[in-house]
N, C-alpha and C positions, 0 to 999 in steps of 0.2 A: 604561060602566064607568069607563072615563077620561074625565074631563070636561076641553075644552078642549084635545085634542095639539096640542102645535105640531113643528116640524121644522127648528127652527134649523139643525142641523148638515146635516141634507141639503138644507139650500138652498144650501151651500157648494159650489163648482165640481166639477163630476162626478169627477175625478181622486180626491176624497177620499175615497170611500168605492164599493162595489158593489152594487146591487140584491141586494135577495135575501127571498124568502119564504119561513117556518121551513116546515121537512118538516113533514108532519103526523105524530104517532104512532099506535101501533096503539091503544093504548087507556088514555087519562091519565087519573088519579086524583088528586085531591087529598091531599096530605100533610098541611100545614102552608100556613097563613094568617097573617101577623103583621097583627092586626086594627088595632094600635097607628099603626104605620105606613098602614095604610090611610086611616084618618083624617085622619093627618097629609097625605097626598096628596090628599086629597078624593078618594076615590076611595067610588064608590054600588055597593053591593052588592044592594039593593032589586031582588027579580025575579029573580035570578041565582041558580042551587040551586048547588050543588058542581059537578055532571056539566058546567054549561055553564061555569060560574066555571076548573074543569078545562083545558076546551077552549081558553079564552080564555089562558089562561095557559101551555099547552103550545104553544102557538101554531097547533091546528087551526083557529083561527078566528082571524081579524085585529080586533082592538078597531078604534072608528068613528073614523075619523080618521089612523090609524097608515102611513106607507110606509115598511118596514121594508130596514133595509143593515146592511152588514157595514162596517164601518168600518175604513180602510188604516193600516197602521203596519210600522216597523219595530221592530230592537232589537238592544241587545247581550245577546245569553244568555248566560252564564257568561262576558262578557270578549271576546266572540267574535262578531262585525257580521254579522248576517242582513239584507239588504238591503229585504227583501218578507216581512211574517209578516200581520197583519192578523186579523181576527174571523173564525178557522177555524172557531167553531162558535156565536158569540155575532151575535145582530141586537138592533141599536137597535132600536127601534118609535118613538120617538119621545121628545118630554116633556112634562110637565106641570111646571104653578107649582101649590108647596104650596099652605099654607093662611098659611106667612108668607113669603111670597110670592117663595121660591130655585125656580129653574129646575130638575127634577132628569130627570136619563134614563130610560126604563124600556128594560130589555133581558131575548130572554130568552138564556138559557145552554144550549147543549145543543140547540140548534132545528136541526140539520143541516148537510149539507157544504156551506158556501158555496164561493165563487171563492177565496177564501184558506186552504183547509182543506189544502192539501201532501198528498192524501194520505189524511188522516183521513177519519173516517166523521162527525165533525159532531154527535156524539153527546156526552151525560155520563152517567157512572156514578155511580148512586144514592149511593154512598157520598161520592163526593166533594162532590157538590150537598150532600148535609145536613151534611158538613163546614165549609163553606163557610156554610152559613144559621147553625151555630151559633156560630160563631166570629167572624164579622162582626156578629150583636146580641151577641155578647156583646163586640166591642171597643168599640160602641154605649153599651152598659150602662157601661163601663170610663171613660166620657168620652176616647174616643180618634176622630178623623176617621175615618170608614170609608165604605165602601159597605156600603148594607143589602139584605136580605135580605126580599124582599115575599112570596115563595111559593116552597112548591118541590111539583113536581105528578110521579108516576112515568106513564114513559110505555111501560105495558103490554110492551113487549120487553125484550131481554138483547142483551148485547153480550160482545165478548175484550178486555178490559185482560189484569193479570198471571191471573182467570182468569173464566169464566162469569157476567157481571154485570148485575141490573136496570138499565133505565135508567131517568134524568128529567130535567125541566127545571126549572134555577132563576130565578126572574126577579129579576133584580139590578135596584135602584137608583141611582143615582150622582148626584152634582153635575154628573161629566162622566165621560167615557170618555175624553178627553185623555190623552196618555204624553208623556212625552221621545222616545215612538218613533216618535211622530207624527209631530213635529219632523226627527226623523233621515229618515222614509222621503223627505220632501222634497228635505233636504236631502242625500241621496247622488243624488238625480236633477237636483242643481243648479236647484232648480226656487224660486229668490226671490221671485216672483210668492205661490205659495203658502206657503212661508213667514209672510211680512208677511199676508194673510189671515188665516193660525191664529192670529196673534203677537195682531193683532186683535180676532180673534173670543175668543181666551182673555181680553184685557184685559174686555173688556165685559162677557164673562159673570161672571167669576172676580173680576176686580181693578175693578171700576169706580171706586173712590178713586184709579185711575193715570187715568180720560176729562177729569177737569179741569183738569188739567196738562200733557194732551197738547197743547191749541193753543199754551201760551206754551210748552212747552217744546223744542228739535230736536227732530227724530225722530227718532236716535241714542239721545237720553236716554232717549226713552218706554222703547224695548225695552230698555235696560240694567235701566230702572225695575224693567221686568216680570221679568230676569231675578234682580234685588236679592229681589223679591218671594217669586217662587214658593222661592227659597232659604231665606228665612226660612220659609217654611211647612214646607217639609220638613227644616229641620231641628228645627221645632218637633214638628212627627211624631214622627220619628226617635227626638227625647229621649225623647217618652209611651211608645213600646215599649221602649225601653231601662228607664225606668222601672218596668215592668211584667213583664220578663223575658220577653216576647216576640222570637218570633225566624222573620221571616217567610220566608225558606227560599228564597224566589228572587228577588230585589231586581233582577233584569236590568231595563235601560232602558225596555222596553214595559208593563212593572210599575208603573212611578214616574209618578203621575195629576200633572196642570198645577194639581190643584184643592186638591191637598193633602191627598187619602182614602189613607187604604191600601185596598189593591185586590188580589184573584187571591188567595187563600187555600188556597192548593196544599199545598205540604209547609212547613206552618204550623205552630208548637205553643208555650204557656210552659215556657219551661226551670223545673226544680224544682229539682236541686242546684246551685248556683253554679260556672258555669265559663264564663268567655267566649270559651273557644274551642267550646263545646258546639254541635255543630252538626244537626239532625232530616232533614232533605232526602236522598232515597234517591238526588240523581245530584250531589249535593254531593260529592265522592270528595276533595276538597283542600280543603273545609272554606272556600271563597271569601265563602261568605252564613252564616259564625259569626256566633253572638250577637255576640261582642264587635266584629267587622268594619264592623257596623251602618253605623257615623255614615263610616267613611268610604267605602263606598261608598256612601251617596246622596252624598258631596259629589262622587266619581268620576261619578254619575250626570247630577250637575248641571252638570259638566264638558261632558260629551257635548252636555247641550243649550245650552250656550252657543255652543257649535263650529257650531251650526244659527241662529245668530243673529245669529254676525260679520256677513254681507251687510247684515244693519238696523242695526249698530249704528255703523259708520262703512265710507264709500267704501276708506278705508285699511285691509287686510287687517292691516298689524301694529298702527297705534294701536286697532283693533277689538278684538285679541288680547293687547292691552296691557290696555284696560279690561276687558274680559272676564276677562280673569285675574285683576285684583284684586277682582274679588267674590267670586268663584270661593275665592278665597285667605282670606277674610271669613269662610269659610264654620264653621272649626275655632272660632273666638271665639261665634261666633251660635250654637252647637252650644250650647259647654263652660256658656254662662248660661244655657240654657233646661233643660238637663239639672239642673246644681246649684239652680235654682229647683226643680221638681220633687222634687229628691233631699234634701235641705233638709226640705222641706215632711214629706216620710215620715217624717223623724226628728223631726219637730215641732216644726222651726225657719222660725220666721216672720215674725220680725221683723228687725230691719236684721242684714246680712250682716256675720260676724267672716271675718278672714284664714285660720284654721282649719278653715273650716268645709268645703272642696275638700278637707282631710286625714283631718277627720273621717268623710267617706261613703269614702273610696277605703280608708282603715284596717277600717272593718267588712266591704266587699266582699272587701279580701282575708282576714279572719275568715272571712266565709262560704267563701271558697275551700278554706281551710286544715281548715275544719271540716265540708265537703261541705255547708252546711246549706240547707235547702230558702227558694227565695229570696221566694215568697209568703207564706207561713207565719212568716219571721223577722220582717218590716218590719211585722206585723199585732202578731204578739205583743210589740213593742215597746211598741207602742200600749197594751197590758195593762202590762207594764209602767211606763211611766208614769202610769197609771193608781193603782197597786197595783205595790209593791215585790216582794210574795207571788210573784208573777207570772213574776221571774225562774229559779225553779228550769224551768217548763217549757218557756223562750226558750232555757237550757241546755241542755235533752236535746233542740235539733236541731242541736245543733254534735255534732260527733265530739273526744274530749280532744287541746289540745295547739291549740288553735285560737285563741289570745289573747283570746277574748270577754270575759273576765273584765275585764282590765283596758281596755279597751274600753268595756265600761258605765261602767266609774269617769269617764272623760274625758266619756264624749256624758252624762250627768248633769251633771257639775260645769257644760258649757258647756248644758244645758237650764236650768239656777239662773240663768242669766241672760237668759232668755226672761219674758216679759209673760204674765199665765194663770196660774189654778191650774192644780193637775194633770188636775182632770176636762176643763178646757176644750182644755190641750192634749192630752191622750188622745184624746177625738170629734174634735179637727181630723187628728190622723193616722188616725185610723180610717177616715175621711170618705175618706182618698185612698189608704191599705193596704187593699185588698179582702182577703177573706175567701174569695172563689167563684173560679176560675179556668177555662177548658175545660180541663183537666187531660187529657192526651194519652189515659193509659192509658182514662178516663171517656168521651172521645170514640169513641175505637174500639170500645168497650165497644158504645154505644150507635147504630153503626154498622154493626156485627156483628149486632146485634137487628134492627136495619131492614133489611138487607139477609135476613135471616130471615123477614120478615112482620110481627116484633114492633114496632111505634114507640113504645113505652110510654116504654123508657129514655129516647128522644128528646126525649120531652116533656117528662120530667121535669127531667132535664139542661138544656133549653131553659126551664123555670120556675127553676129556681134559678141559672144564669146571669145571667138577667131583673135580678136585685138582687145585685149581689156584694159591696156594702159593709155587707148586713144579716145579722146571723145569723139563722140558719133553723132553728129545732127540730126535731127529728128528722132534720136533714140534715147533720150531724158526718161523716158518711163523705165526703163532696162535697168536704171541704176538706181530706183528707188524699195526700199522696202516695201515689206508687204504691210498692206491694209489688215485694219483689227477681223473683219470681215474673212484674208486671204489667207493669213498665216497657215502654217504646214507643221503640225506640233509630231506625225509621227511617218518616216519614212519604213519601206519597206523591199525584204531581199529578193525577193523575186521565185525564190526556189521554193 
């Protein structure tokens, strides 16, 4: 099925990770197959019915080539240093090279109690798994880093979350399974040896534009390099969900990938009314992983893992924590320009940067705030509006009165008269990057409530019009609307 596993990561020193073969289940069923992605892995289906495709993918059967581990980590959860957390219920198998030729992990989710399970049963609940497959293609579809979403298979038993639940497995893909908590488990066992290893093995896999500048350079610099590096990716992340109105609900250290995916789609969801303090996570109780908290803590994240790289970066603990800090400190500027590029672009500004233009987006977010207005739905219908003047009477009725929009449009028009483009051309370029589709919370549960029913119809559905979020879809107008006072989804949950 997998053509070609290699085992990069578990050829790394046995300390990094722990044997482990998935439980088998009582009796796995295919769900969901993303054939898309199958391709794109070279992955041969030829010969393989569902029943045995099933098996291979619940992990009663081990694909040819595969020696599967649980992979060691730490993390801060909510603020708070767990010294040993690790793949309680996830096993690598190994990876494969696509077909344009990125290294990428296969793992499954839900495969049983390994050596790091604290406790648990090792298990996933159906709901979460298809949480997680639809939310991940569709940050895929969104043009955002993620990990994807290869299959999710139910594995014939029920399990006790909050109450009586199917279970299944998800088979994730990744660039890498890398954390900052990687990083951390090491370094709280003082262990530099392994450190410089992952620091390593991350450049080569991840950074290889830092392998030809490692001979002339110290080897201080390398790791500074990498840690310059992976900052800019994440805060390049960071700005796409901010962007997007995404709010990924548990950003602890073990969460935050070396590779620059988002990753763990737990108590995940798009905020609809604008509020950046709007928080979905049911043990968020002080609101720590807010929408609007976002950017700084991954720069708090990034913090952490610098703390795990002083030893490589100089012999001298304070010149280490001297250079480490100022990248670290880089972090709020490298944010605010990849954000306002972005933000910019939705208003349908794109050519050279005015001074205004940081006034112009933070004046309409506070519009939206004032006006509760739903924040998908605003930056699309702008796009109509420039289009078509007509347009703004029903940009209007998603504000509530009393919300400045009015004179708001006067401003962000006079400064679009000075943009390059007719109006049609800048209208499709914001459309092109304001979606139209979102996983819409109340949609999700919706359609997770059927599955856990027997129904997967909603699933699939919701799963094809995700697929394309920048196209309108006929007959799929309700897909794009908010939830009813009745539907709202005020508290998501992880699944473990």
């Amino acid at each position: 099925m997998f053509a070609d596993f290699t085992l990069h990561y578990a050829r790394l020193p046995a300390r990094f990770f722990e044997p482990f073969r998935p439980d088998p289940v009582a009796a796995p069923g295919l769900i969901a197959f993303n054939d898309a992605l199958a391709e794109e892995l070279g992955i041969d289906r030829s010969g393989l019915d569902d029943e045995r495709l099933a098996a291979l993918l619940a992990g009663n059967e081990l694909p040819e080539g595969a020696e599967p581990i649980a992979q060691a980590y730490a993390g801060h959860q909510f603020g708070n240093f767990v010294p040993r957390l690790g793949d309680g219920r996830a096993v690598l198998l190994g990876e494969v090279t696509d077909r344009h030729g990125r290294l990428r992990d296969i793992q499954l989710k839900g495969a049983g109690r390994t050596p790091f399970s604290r406790g648990g049963d090792g298990r996933a609940p159906l709901g979460p798994v298809l949480r997680e497959y639809l939310v991940s293609e569709a940050m895929h579809a969104l043009g955002v880093p993620t990990t994807r979403s290869l299959a999710a298979v139910t594995s014939g038993e029920r399990m006790m979350r909050r109450t009586l639940e199917p279970g299944a497995v998800l088979t994730r893909v990744a660039a890498s399974h890398i954390r900052v908590g990687t990083f951390q488990y090491f370094g709280a066992r003082h262990d530099a040896e392994a450190i410089r290893l992952l620091a390593d093995h991350v450049i080569e896999r991840h950074y290889p534009e830092l392998l030809p500048e490692a001979a002339e350079r110290p080897e201080g610099e390398r790791y500074l390099a990498l840690l310059e590096a992976i900052q800019r990716r994440q805060a390049a992340l960071v700005a796409r969900w901010m962007s997007l109105g995404f709010i990924h609900g548990v950003m602890n250290t073990d969460n935050t990938t070396l590779s620059g995916e988002t990753i763990d789609y737990g108590p995940c969801a798009f905020m609809e009314r604008y509020d950046p303090a709007t928080v979905f996570s049911s043990i968020d109780e002080r609101g720590r992983y807010a929408y609007g908290n976002q950017p700084t803590l991954i720069q708090w994240n990034m913090a952490r893992l610098a703390e795990t790289l002083l030893p490589l970066i100089d012999d001298s603990e304070e010149r280490a924590i001297e250079r480490a800090t100022e990248v670290v400190q880089d972090f709020s500027a490298i944010y605010a320009d990849e954000w306002l590029v972005l933000m910019r672009a939705k208003l349908g500004l794109t050519g050279p940067e005015e001074e205004g233009d940081h006034d112009l987006v933070d004046a309409l977010l506070a519009a939206m705030k004032a006006g509760r207005a739903d924040f998908t739905l605003t930056f699309r219908q702008l796009g109509e509006v420039a289009r078509d003047r007509a347009a703004e009477r029903e940009l209007l009725s998603l504000f509530d009165a009393g919300s400045g929009i009015e004179a708001w449009l006067d401003d962000w028009r006079a400064r679009l008269a000075r943009e390059a483009g007719d109006s049609e051309t800048i209208a499709a370029g914001m459309q092109a990057v304001n979606p139209l589709y979102i996983a819409r919370n109340h949609q999700v549960e919706r359609a997770l409530s059927a599955a856990v029913d027997g129904d997967f119809g909603p699933f699939e559905t919701l799963r094809e019009v995700l697929a394309r979020p920048f196209e309108a879809q006929p007959g799929r107008e309700a897909w794009t609307l908010p939830a009813a006072p009745d539907e709202r989804v005020f508290r998501t949950f992880c699944g473990t």
